[in-house]
C-alpha positions as CSV (number, residue, x, y, z in Angstrom):
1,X,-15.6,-12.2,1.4
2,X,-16.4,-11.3,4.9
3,X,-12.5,-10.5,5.4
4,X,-12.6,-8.1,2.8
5,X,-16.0,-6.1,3.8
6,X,-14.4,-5.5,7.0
7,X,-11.2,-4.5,6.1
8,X,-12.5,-1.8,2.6
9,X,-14.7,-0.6,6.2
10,X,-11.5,0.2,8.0
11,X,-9.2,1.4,4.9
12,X,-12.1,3.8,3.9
13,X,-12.5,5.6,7.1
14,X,-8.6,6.8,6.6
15,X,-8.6,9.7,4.8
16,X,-5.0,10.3,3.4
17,X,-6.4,12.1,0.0
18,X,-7.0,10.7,-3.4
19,X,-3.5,8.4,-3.7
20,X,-5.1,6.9,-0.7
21,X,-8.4,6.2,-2.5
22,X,-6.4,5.2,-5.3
23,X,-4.7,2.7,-3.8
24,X,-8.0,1.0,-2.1
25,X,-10.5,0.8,-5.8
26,X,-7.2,-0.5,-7.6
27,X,-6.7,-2.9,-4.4
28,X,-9.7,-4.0,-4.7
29,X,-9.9,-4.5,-8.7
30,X,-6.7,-7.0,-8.2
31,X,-8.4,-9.1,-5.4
32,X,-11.8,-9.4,-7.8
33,X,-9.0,-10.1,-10.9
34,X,-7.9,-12.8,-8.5
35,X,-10.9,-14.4,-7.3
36,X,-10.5,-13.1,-3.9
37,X,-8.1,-16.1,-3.2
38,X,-7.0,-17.2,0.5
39,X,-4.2,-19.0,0.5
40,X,-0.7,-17.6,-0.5
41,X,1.1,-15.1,1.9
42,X,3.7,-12.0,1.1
43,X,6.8,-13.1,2.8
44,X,7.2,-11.8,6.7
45,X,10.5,-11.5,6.8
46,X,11.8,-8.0,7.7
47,X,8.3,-6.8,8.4
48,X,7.9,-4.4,10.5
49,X,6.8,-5.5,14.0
50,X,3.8,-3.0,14.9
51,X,2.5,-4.7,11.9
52,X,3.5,-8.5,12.4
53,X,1.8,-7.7,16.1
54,X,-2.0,-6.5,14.5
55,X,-1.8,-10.2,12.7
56,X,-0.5,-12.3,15.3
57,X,-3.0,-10.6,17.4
58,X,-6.0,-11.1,16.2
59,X,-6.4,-8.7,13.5
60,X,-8.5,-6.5,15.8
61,X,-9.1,-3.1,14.1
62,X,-10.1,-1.3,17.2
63,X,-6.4,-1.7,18.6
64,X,-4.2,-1.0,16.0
65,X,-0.3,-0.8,16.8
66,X,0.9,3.1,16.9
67,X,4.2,3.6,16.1
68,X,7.0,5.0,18.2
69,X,8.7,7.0,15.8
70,X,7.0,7.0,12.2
71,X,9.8,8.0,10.8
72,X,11.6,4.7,11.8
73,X,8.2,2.8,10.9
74,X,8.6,4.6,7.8
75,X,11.9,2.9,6.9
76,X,11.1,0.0,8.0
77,X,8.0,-0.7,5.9
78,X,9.6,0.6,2.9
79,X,12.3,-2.0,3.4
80,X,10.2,-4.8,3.5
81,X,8.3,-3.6,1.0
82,X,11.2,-3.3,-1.2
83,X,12.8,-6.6,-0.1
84,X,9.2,-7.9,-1.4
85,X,10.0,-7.0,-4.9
86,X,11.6,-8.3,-8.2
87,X,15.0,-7.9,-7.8
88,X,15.7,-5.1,-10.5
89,X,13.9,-2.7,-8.5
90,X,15.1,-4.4,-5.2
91,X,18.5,-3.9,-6.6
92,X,17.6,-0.3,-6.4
93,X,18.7,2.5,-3.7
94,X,15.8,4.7,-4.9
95,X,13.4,5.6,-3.2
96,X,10.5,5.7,-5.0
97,X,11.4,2.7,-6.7
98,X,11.8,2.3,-10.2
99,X,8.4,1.8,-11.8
100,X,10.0,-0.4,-14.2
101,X,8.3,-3.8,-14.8
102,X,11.0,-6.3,-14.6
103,X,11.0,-8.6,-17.8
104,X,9.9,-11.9,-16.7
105,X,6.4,-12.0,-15.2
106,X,7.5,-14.7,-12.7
107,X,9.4,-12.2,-11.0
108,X,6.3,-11.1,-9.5
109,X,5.4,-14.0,-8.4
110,X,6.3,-13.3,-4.7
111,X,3.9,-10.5,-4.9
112,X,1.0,-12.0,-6.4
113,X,-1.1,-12.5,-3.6
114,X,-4.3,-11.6,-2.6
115,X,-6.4,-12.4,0.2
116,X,-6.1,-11.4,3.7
117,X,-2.8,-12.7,3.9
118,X,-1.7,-11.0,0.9
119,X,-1.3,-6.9,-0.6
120,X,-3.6,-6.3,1.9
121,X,-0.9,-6.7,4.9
122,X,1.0,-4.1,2.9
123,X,-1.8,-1.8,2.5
124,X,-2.2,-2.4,6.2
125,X,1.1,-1.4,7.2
126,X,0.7,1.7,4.9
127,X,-2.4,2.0,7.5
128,X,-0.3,1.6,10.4
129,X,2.3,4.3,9.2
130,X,-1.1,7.0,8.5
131,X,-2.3,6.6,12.1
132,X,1.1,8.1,13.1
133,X,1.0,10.9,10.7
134,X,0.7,14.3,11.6
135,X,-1.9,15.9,9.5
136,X,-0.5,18.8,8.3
137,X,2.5,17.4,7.1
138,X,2.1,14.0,5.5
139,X,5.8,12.9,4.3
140,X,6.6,12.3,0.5
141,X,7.6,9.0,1.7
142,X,4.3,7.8,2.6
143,X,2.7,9.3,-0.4
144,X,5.5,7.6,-3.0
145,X,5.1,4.4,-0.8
146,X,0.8,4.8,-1.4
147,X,1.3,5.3,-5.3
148,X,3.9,2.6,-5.3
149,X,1.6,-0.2,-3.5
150,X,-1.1,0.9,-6.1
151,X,1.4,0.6,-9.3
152,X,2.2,-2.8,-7.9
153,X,-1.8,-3.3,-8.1
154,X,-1.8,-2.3,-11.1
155,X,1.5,-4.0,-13.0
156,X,-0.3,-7.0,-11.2
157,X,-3.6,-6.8,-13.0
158,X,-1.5,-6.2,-16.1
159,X,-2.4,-2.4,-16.4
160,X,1.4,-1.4,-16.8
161,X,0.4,0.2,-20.9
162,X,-2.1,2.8,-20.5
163,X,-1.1,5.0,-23.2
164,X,-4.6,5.2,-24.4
165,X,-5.2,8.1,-21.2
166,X,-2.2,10.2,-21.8
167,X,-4.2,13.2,-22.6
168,X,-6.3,12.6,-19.5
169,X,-3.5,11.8,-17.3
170,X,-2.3,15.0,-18.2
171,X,-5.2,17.1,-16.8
172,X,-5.1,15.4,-14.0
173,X,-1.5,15.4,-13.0
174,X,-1.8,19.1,-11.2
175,X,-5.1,17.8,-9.0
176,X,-3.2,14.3,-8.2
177,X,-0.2,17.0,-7.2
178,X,-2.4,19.0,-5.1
179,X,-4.1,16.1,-3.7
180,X,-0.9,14.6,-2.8
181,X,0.2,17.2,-0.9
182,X,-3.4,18.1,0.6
183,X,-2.9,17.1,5.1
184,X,-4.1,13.9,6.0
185,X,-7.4,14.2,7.7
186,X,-8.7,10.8,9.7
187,X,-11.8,10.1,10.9
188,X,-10.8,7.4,13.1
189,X,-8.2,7.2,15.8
190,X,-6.0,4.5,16.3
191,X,-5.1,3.3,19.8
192,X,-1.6,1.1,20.9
């Protein structure tokens, strides 16, 4: 979909290190999983506003909302985000969350949705909160809040037993560390 060409051009020319890059190829595996559906929405209650204001505006990626203070954005994204999930790790003060699948699948229900309407506004928020980084020192917070969005993917496209790639996962736990913690470098600027 049109939608979706546009927005993978936006999200690719952040460049928050692998997690980032992560998050957008298991992004898109959901939405193809999906069908690229259109219709179903992630709830916009408690969302935060820089974010409610790209949408209601037009969803023009050449004026993206900057944040006053990121690390108030920061907060306030991660509690929508968490209000967005199945109440055992809603329940939870954590932060990360518990990557513990709840039970039920219908507790995800709220959270299946793809399309422009869907993950991506969360992924797009997460976009938001980058463009008010500084990029030497990128908080854990966005980084857990990355890997979190991309387990959701993930759990979502019914990836939550991998045990086949424990070996691998392994090995590649010390670069996913270092590029974790590598500075967030953008190539675009982002304007109020």
């Amino acid at each position: 979909p049109a939608w979706l060409t546009q927005a993978v051009g936006y999200l690719e020319d952040i460049e928050a290190g692998d997690s980032w890059e992560g998050l957008l190829d298991t992004w898109q595996e959901l939405e193809s999983a999906m069908d690229y559906p259109d219709g179903k929405r992630l709830s916009a209650k408690s969302r935060p506003e820089e974010l409610s204001r790209w949408i209601n505006g037009g969803r023009n990626y050449d004026k993206m909302p900057m944040p006053d203070d990121v690390e108030e954005y920061g907060k306030r994204w991660r509690a929508w985000w968490t209000k967005l999930q199945p109440k055992p790790r809603r329940d939870s003060d954590d932060w990360p969350l518990p990557q513990t699948p709840p039970e039920n699948e219908d507790h995800w229900e709220p959270l299946r949705r793809g399309g422009p309407n869907g993950l991506f506004v969360a992924i797009m928020g997460l976009a938001i909160w980058s463009s008010a980084l500084n990029e030497d020192d990128v908080p854990d917070d966005f980084i857990a809040a990355v890997e979190d969005v991309t387990w959701v993917c993930s759990i979502l496209m019914g990836d939550d037993d991998d045990d086949d790639n424990d070996d691998e996962e392994e090995e590649d736990g010390e670069e996913e560390e270092a590029a974790a913690a590598a500075p967030l470098r953008k190539k675009r600027r982002t304007s109020r």
